[in-house]
N, C-alpha and C positions, 0 to 999 in steps of 0.2 A: 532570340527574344528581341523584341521590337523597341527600337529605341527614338528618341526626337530626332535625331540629324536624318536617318528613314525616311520619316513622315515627311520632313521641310522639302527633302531631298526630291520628295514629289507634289510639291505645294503649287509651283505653278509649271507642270508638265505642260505642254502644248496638246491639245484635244482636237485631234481633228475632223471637221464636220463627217456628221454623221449620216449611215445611208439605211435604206430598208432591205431586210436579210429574207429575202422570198427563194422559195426550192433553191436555196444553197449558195446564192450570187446577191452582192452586195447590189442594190441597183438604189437612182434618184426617185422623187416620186416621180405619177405622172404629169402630175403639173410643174413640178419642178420647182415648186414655194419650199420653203423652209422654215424654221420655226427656230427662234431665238432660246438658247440656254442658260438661265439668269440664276448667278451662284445665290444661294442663300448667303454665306460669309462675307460678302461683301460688294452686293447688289449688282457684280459688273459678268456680260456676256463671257459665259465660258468654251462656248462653242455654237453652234446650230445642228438641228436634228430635220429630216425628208418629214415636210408635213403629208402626210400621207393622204391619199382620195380613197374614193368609195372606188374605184378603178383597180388599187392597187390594192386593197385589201380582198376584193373577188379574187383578184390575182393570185392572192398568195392562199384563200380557200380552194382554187382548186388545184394550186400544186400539192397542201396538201392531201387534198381528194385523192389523188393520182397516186400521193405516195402509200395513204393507206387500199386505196383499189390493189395496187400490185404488190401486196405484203412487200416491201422492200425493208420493211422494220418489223412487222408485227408477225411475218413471217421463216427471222431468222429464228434460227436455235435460240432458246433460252437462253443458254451457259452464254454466249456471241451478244444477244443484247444485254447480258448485265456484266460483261468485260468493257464494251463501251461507255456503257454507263459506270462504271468504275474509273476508269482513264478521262474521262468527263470529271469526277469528280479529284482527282489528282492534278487535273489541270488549275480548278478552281484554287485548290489549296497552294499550289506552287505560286501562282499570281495572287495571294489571299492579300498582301497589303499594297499592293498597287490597285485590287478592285475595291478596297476599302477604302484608299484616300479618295479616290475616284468619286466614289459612291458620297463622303461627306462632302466633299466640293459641288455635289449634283443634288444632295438633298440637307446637309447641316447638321445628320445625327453626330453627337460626338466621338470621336478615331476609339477611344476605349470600349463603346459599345457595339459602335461598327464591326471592329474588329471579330468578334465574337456572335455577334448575332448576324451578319450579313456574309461574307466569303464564307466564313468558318462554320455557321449553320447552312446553308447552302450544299457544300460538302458534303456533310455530316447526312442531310435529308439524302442525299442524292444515294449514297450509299446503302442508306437503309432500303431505298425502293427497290434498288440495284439487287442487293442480295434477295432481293423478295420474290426476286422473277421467276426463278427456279423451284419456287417453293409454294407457290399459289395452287391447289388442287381444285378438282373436278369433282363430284359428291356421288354416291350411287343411293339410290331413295329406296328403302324398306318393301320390298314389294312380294305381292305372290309369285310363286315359282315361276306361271307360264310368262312371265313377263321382266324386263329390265327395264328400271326408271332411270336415266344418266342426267347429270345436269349440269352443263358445259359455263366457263367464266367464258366471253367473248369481250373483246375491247370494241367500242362503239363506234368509236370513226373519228369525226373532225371535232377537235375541242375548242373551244375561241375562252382564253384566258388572258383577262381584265386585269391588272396588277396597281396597289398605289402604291403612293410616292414614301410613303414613310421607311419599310423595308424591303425595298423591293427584291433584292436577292434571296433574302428570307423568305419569304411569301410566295417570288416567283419558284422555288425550289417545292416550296407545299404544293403548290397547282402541277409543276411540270413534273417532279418527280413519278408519282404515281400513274399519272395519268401517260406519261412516252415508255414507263416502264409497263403497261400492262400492254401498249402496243401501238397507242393510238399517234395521231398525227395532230399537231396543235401550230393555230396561230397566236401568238403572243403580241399584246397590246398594251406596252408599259404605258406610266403615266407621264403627261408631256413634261412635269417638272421633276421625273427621275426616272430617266430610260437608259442614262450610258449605259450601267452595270450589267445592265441586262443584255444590251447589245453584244457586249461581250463575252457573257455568259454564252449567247449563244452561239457563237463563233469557235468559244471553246467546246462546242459539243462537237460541231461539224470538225475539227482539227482533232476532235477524239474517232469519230470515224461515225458518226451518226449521217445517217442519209441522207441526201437534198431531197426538201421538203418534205420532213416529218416535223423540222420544229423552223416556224417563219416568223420573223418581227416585222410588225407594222408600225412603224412612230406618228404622233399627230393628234388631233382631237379628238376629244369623246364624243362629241356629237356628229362627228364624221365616221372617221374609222369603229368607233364603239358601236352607232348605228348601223353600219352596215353589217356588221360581225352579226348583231342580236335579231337584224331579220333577215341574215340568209337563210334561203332553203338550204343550206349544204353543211352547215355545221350544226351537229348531233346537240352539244351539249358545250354550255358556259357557264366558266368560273370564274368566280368576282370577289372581291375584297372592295370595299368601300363605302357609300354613304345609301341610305335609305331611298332617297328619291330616284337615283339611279337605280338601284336594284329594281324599283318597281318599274320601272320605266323599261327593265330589262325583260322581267317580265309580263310584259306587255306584248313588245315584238316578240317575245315567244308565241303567245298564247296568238297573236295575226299573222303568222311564219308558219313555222313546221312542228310548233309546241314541242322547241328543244328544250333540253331538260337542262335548269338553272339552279345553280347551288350558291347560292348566295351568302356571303360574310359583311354585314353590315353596320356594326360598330358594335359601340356600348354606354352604359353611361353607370360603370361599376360599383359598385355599393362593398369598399371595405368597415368592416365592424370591429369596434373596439368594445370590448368587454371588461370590466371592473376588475375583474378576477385573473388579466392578462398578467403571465408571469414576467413579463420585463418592459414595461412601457417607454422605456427612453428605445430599446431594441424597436420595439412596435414601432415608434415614432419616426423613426432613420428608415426605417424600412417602406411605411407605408410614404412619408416622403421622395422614396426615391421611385415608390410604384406610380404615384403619378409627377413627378417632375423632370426624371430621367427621360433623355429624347425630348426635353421639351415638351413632355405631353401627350407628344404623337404615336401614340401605341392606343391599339384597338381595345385591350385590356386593362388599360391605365385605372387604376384606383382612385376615381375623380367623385364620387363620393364619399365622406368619410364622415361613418355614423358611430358616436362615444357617447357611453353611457353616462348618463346626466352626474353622476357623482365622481367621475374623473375629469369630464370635459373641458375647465379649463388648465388642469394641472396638463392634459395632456396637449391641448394646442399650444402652449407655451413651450412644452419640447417641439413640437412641431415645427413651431415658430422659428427656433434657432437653428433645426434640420436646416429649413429651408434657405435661413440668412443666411447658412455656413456652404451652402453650394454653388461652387464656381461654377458661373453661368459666362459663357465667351467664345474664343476662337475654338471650332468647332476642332481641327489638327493639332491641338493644343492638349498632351496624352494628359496633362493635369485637368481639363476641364470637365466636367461633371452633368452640364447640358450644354448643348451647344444650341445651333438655331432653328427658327421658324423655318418652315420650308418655303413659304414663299408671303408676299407682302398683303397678298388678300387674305390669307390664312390670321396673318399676323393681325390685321382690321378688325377680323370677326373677334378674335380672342378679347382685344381691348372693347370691342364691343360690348361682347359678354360679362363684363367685369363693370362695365356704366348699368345696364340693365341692371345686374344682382344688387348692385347696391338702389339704383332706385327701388328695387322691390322691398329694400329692406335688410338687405344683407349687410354684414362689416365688415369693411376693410380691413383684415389682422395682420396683411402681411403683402407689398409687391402691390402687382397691376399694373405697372407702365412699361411701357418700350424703352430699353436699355444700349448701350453701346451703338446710337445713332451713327456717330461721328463714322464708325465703319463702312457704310454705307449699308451693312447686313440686316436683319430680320431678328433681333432679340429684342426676348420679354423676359422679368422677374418672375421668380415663382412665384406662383398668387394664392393665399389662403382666404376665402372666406367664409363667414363665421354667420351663425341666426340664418341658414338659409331652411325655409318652409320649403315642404312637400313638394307644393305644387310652383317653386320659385321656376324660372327660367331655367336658373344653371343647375338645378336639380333634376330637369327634365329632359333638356338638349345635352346633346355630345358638343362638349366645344372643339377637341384634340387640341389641347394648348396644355400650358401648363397653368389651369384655374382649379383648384378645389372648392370645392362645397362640403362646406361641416356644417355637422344636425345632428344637434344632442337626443338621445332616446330614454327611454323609462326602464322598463326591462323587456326580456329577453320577445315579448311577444311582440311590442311595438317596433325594435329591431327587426323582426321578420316581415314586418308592414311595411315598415320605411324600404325594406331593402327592395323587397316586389315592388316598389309605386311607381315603376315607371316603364316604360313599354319594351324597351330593353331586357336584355338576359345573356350576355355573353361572360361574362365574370364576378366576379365577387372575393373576400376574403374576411375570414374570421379570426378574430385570436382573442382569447380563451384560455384557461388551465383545466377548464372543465370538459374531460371527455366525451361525454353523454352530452353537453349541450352542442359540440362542437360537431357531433354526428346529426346532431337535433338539425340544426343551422345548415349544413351539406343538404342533407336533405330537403329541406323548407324551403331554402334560396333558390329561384327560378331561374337558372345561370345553367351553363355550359361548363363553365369549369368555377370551382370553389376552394381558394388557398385556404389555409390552415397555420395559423402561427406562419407567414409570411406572403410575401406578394409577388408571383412572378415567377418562374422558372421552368415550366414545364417542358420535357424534351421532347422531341417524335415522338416517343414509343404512347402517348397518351392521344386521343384526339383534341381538339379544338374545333367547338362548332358552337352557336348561339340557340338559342331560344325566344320565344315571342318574337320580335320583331329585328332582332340581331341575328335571323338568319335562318337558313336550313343546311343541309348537309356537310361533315366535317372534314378540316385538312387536317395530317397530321394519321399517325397512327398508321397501322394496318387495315383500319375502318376507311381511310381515304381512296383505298380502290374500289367501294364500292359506285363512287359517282362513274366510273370509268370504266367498268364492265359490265355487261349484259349478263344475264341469267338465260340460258336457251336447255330446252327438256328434250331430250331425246326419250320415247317410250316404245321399247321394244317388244314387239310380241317374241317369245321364242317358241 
């Protein structure tokens, strides 16, 4: 069990600059620039990472071209790639609180979430792909005698996976699992404000015995390295976690490229529902506070609006209220602290931004909205509640990823399913309810990807995750996530 003297024990490890991991060998970029690593906890350089060129990124697409042309992965025995990928994921777990400290020093999520959602789901995905590989079949189609209809899963080829900053072990474990266990070759493209963990995730595959150039890191800008990735002719298909404009813009150079195929995860701006009839409101209250203030906000599925039915509404922002008061916001390696920080200081801009706009629209300040713990030099905000936000407010409509709420009272249960659709969004949602029947009602109705029920947050692999409307297309997570990553090909035999 993990204890503070642990965590301190690796508080200020020395990080040494960092290099780009192409077919199997650590190398500098080609220009040899670097890019500075700026801790959220306490504003000062933790290291530097190979700013990578449009040179080095060609570079590491066709190592892994090469490596998928001469099956050197996609071509071993099943049982042989899901023992790697098993030993890959034993790696991660034996290093799981060294990639954890790591990881909040690089991004500011708090060590008690870290812990759990990053090394430790990491693992966990990596294993469930792992055991899949063996277990994936081929279909034989209904046909008349003189003929055989076969229909073959093939892995596509080069994948170029886009990862953000918020979970990136998590996240990058949803893109890479699937998609290196059904065969294919990938280059990976952390985000410049949180790429160590993944640097060494991916070192830990190669030391698991994964082949040079099936899985390559590029470090650097998006509109470098991301650009180059999204119009080569040589990569098949890209996977993305991140914000709207980019997604489009990704599909864009798709559709002037090779019209690779883009599966895009593009945020949220989730719509949890409080119902009159909820059997424990102070439960409700802790809970739906920690769905969006935990991480500071920064979760794709954060519960950043929160819609209460007009005859509870202030009893229950008032729980709300003291949820929020009562949550230790600080040192992010701090196993007591309960959000830790902004990941980086433009983020943290936009957030306070957001909270001047809602109120001049007309919103109220219930709770928070300022930058906290200056003195540190780090990136924290209070948890923020606001109160009277209309439909069409700002923070009703934008994702901030911060920790800002917007509450809006409803009437009943039909104006709750307005309020929840009214924004272009559809990646999450949550209900709660004692009413079974409305709560199937509400699943149903809500134009979201995933729909909690009497709580906010938790779903494991074995479910998918994927958006609707404008939060995205095709899903991570699940045994539905290899479908981005294999081909369908028909074999039809006369016999």
């Amino acid at each position: 069990m993990t204890d503070q003297s642990q965590i301190d024990a690796l508080r200020e490890k020395a990080i040494a600059p960092q290099k780009l991991l192409i077919d199997g060998q650590f190398s500098d970029s080609a220009s040899g620039q670097r890019d500075e690593v700026i801790s959220p906890l306490n504003g000062m350089v933790l290291t530097t990472t190979a700013a990578g060129t449009k040179e080095d990124t060609e570079r590491a697409i066709s190592a892994a071209r090469r490596a998928f042309d001469d099956k050197r992965w996609r071509g071993m025995p099943p049982a042989a790639r899901k023992r790697i990928m098993l030993k890959w994921a034993d790696l991660i777990e034996a290093e799981a609180l060294d990639l954890a400290v790591l990881g909040v020093r690089n991004n500011g999520t708090e060590i008690g979430m870290a812990l759990r959602a990053e090394p430790g789901s990491a693992a966990a995905t990596l294993r469930f792909y792992a055991e899949a590989i063996d277990k994936i079949y081929g279909e034989i189609a209904p046909t008349s005698d003189d003929v055989m209809g076969l229909i073959h899963r093939e892995p596509i080829g080069v994948v170029a996976a886009i990862i953000p900053w918020n979970f990136p072990l998590m996240i990058g474990a949803w893109k890479l699992g699937p998609a290196i266990a059904a065969g294919n070759s990938v280059v990976l493209k952390p985000s410049e404000t949180a790429s160590l963990t993944l640097i060494r995730m991916a070192e830990l595959a190669h030391e698991a015995g994964l082949p040079p150039g099936v899985l390559n890191v590029v470090t650097g800008e998006g509109k470098i390295v991301g650009e180059a990735l999204s119009h080569s002719m040589e990569v098949d298909v890209i996977v993305f976690t991140g914000s709207g404009g980019t997604g489009r813009r990704l599909l864009q150079a798709s559709a002037t490229s090779n019209m690779k195929r883009c599966y895009l995860e593009l945020g949220g701006k989730s719509a949890n529902v409080v119902f009159a009839d909820a059997k424990n409101l102070a439960e409700a209250a802790a809970v739906s506070a920690a769905g969006i203030f935990r991480n500071s906000g920064q979760v794709c599925v954060a519960g950043s609006r929160l819609l209460v039915e007009r005859s509870i509404h202030d009893e229950f922002v008032a729980e709300l209220a003291k949820a929020a008061a009562a949550m230790r916001v600080g040192d992010p390696l701090d196993m007591n602290t309960q959000a830790g920080a902004i990941n980086n200081e433009v983020q943290l801009s936009q957030n306070l931004s957001f909270v001047e706009t809602a109120q001049a629209e007309g919103g109220t300040l219930r709770h928070g909205g300022n930058r906290i713990l200056q003195d540190t030099g780090g990136f924290y905000m209070e948890p923020t509640i606001i109160t009277g936000v209309k439909e069409q407010d700002t923070v009703a409509q934008k994702e901030v990823f911060g920790p800002v709420l917007a509450v809006t009272a409803f009437e009943d249960e039909d104006d709750a399913i307005r309020l929840a659709n009214s924004t272009d969004f559809g990646l999450a949602g949550g209900v709660w309810t004692s009413d079974l029947s409305r709560a199937h009602r509400m699943v149903r109705e809500m134009q979201t990807g995933v729909v909690h029920v009497n709580t906010y947050g938790g779903p494991d692999v074995t479910v998918p995750m994927g958006g609707m409307k404008q939060s995205g297309n095709g899903h991570d997570k699940s045994l539905h996530a290899f479908d981005k990553f294999l081909d369908l090909k028909t074999a039809w035999i006369k016999l």
